[in-house]
Every structure is written in structure tokens, then in C-alpha cells.
C-alpha positions in Angstrom: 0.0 0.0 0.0 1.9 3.3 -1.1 1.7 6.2 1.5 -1.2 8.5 1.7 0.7 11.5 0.5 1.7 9.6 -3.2 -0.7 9.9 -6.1 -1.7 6.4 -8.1 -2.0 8.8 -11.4 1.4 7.2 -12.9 0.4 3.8 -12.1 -2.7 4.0 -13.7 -1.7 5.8 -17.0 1.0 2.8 -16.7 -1.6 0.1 -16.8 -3.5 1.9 -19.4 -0.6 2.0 -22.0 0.2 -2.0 -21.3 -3.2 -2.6 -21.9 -3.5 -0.6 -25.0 0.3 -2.4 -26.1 -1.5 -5.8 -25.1 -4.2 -5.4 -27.4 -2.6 -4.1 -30.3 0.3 -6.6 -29.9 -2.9 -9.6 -29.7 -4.8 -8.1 -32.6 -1.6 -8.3 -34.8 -0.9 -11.6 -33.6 2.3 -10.5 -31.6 4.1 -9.1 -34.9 5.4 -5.4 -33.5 5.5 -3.9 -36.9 1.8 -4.7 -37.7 0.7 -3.1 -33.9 2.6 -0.7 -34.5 1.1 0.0 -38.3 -2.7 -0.8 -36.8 -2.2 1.8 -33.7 -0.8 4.7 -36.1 -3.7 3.7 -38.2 -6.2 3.9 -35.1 -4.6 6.9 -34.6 -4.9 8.7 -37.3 -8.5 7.6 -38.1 -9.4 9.5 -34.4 -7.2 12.9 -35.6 -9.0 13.1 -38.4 -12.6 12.3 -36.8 -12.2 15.2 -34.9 -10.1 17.8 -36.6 -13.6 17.0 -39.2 -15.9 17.1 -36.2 -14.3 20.8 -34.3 -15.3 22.8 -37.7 -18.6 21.5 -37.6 -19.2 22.4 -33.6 -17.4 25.8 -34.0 -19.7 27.1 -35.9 -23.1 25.2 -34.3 -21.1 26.9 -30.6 -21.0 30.2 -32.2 -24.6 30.3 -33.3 -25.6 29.0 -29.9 -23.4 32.0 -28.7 -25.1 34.5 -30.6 -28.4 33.3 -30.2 -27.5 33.2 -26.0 -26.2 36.8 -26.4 -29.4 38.0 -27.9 -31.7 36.5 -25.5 -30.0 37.3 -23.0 -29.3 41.2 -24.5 -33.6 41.0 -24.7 -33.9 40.2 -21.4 -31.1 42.8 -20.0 -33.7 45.2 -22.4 -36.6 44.0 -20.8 -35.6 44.5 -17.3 -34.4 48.1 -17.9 -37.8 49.1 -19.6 -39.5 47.4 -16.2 -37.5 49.6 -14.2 -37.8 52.8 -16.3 -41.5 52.0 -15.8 -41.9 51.3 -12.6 -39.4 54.5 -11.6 -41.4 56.8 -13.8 -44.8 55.4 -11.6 -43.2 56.0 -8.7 -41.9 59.6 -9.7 -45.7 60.8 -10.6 -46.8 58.6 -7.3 -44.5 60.7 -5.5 -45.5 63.9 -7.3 -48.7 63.3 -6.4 -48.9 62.9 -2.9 -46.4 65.9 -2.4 -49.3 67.9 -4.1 -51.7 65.9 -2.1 -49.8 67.4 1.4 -49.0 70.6 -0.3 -52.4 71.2 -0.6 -53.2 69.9 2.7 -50.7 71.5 4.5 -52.0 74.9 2.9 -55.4 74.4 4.0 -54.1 74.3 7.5 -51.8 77.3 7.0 -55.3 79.1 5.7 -57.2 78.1 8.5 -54.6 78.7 11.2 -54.0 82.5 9.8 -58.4 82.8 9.7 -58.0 82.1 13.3 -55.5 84.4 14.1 -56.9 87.2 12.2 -60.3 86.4 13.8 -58.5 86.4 17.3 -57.1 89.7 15.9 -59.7 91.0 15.3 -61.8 90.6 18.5 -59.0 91.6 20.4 -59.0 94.7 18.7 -62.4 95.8 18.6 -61.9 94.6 22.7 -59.3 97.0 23.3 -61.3 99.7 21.1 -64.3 99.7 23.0 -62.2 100.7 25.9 -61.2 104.0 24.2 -64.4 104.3 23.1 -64.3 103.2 19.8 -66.0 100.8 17.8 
């Protein structure tokens, strides 16, 4: 049993290139030369599969990439025009309820000064009658 600390990774990959020797050595019925022949062969046949296969999924992953972009450039639109939206609501909410208090809070001022002009007012004709005037 190796030591915690060691990885297994090189024995492995090891194992993995006897095997694949093995069974190119068996399929060529132990002559070197012929292995060696089938597995450039295998080889090759791979490289080629996918150096054919890459153009084909470049441009099928750029599409997808530009078709992602866009939706998700729509939705990016779509959420800014919600905002705008719901900002300009709350701008003439907000507009309206300051004129709602405005208004309010004049009313008050209006009947706060009728009071004190009234209170005025009898005070003076109080302090009038005093000096004998109306």
C-alpha cells in the first residue's frame, strides 16, 4: 500500500498503456511492426474524426453564442424598460402625494392665519371699545 501522500495517477496511465500495447500486440498476432502500423492507423482515423468534427461544432457553438447573447441582451432590455417603468410610476406617485400634502398643509396654514386674524380681530375691537371706539 503506497503512502497517503503519493498519487496512483502514474500507475494508472502505466496500466493503461500495457493494456492498450496488449491489445494491439494480440490483434496483430504478436508481430510489432503490424501493432505498431494498426495503432498509427487507429490513430490517425481518431485525428482526423475530430479535426472533421471541431469545424462542424465551431460554428453550431458560435450560433448557440449568438443566439444566447441575444436573448440574453432582450432580457437585460426587458428589465431596464421594467425599471424605467416602474421608476417613472413612482416619480408621478410621489408627485402626487407631495401635491396631495401641499395642498393639505395649505389648507391648515389658511385656517390657522383665519383664526389668528379672527382672534385679531376681537381683540381689537376689545381693546377699542375701551377708548371708546367701535
Amino acid at each position: 500500500m503506497p503512502p497517503p501522500n503519493k498519487s496512483r495517477l502514474p500507475l494508472y496511465l502505466g496500466l493503461g498503456i500495457a493494456a492498450a500495447g496488449g491489445y494491439y500486440l494480440y490483434s496483430a498476432a504478436g508481430d510489432p511492426k503490424v501493432a505498431q502500423q494498426k495503432f498509427e492507423h487507429d490513430a490517425a482515423r481518431a485525428s482526423s474524426a475530430v479535426r472533421s468534427d471541431i469545424p462542424g461544432r465551431e460554428k453550431e457553438a458560435k450560433k448557440t453564442g449568438e443566439e444566447w447573447a441575444q436573448r440574453a441582451g432582450s432580457k437585460v432590455d426587458s428589465t431596464i424598460d421594467d425599471a424605467r417603468t416602474k421608476m417613472n410610476s413612482a416619480e408621478s406617485k410621489t408627485d402626487q402625494y407631495r401635491k396631495d400634502v401641499g395642498k393639505d398643509l395649505q389648507q391648515k396654514i389658511d385656517q390657522a392665519d383665519r383664526k389668528v386674524e379672527e382672534g385679531a380681530s376681537k381683540a381689537k375691537s376689545g381693546i377699542s371699545s375701551w377708548f371708546g371706539g367701535k
